[in-house]
N, C-alpha and C positions, 0 to 999 in steps of 0.2 A: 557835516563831516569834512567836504570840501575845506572849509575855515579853518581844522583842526591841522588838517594834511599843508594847507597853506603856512600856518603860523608853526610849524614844526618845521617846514625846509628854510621859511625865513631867517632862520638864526644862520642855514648853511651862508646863507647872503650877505646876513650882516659883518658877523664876526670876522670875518677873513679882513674885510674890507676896515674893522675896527681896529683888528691888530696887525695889519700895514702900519697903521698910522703909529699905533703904543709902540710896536718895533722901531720906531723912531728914536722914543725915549732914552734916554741913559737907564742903567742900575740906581742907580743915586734920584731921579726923575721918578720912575716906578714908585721906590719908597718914601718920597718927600710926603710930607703931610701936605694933606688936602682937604677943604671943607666940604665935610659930605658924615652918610649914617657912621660908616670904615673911613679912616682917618687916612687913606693912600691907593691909590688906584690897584698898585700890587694885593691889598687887603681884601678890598671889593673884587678885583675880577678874580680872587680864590673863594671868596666867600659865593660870588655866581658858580663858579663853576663847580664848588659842593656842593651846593645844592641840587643844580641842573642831576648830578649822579645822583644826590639822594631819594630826589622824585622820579628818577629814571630807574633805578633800582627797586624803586618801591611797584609803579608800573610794572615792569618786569616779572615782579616776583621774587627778586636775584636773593634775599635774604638778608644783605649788609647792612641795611638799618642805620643806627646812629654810628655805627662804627667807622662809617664814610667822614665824621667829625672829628677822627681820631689827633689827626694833625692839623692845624689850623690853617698853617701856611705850606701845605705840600707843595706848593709850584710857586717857588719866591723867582724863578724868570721867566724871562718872556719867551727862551726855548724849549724851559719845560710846559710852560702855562699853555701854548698856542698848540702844539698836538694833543694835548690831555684834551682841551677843548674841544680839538675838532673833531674827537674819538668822541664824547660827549654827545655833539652834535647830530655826529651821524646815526648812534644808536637809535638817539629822539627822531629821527628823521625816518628811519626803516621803522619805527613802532606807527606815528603816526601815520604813513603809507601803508599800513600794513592794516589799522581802523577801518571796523565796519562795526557797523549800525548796532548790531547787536551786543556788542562789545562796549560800546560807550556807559553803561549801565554797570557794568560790572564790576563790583566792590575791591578796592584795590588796598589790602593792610598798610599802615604807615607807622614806624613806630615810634612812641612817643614821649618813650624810656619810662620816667616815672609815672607817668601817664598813662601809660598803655598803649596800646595799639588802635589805630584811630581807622574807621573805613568810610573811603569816600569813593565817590564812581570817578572813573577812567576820565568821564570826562568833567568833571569839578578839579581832580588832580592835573588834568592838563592847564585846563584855563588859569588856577591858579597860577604853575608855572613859567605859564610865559608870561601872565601881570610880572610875576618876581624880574624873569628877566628882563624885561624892558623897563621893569621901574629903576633896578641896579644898574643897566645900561645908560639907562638915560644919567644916571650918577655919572659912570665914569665918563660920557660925553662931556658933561658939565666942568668935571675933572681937570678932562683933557684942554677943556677950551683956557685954560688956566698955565697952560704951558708954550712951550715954542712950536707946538706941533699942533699945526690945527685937527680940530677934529673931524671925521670925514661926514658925506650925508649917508644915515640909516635909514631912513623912514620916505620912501619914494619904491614899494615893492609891489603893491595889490591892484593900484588903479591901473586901466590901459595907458591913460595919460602918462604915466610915470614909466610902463614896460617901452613905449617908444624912446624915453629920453635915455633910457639904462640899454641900449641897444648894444649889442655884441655879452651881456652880462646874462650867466644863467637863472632864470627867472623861473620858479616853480608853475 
């Protein structure tokens, strides 16, 4: 559970520090095509952060379902993209804080439109989750590294070794 609470405040760690850096970008830089699954970093970091709400939703209980898919590109800037996110974040952040034992088990609906409704436990939906986010992260790093802004470092969060060198940084 530890691990779960861990890899849920992680995102609060990374993203700020990810979108310093995209704040960088131009409007014109955001949508430039780029080689990746989303063809533009603007694309990929809306397509992360439906999802983040749609698995967060589904968690929840909240009801929204595919309907969170309605727009595709709901936050085309980095003013609207960067607090939708970090509202995002923090949801995922009080839920998994909020994780006990008994709860992990717990069949969580997901809907799967034509499909149906899909039920997996709390904690197969979380893990999933953050695979998603860091595998679309690691996208728009790769992205980023493509442009005049370098990209920043994510992945220095869990070890002690790594909590010394990030020293004055809030570390779950």
């Amino acid at each position: 559970m530890r691990t779960l609470r861990a890899d849920g405040a992680e995102q609060r760690l990374v993203e700020p520090q990810a979108a310093r850096s995209r704040a960088r970008l131009t409007q014109a830089e955001l949508e430039a095509p780029r080689t990746s699954f989303f063809p533009s970093l603007q694309e990929t970091l809306n397509h992360i952060l439906l999802v983040d709400l749609f698995y967060i939703d589904a968690l929840e209980a909240g009801g929204e379902g595919l309907a969170i898919f309605a727009q595709p590109l709901p936050f085309p800037t980095m003013a609207e993209l960067v607090p939708a996110q970090r509202a995002a974040d923090e949801r995922l952040v009080r839920f998994c804080a909020s994780l006990e034992a008994s709860v992990l088990a717990r069949a969580v609906e997901i809907d799967r439109g034509d499909e149906g409704i899909s039920r997996e436990s709390v904690e197969a939906t979380l893990a999933h989750l953050f695979v998603h986010q860091i595998h679309h992260r690691g996208q728009t790093h790769a992205m980023l590294s493509g442009t005049r802004v370098p990209p920043p470092q994510l992945d220095e969060f869990f070890l002690e070794y790594d909590r010394a060198r990030r020293a004055g940084e809030e570390i779950p």
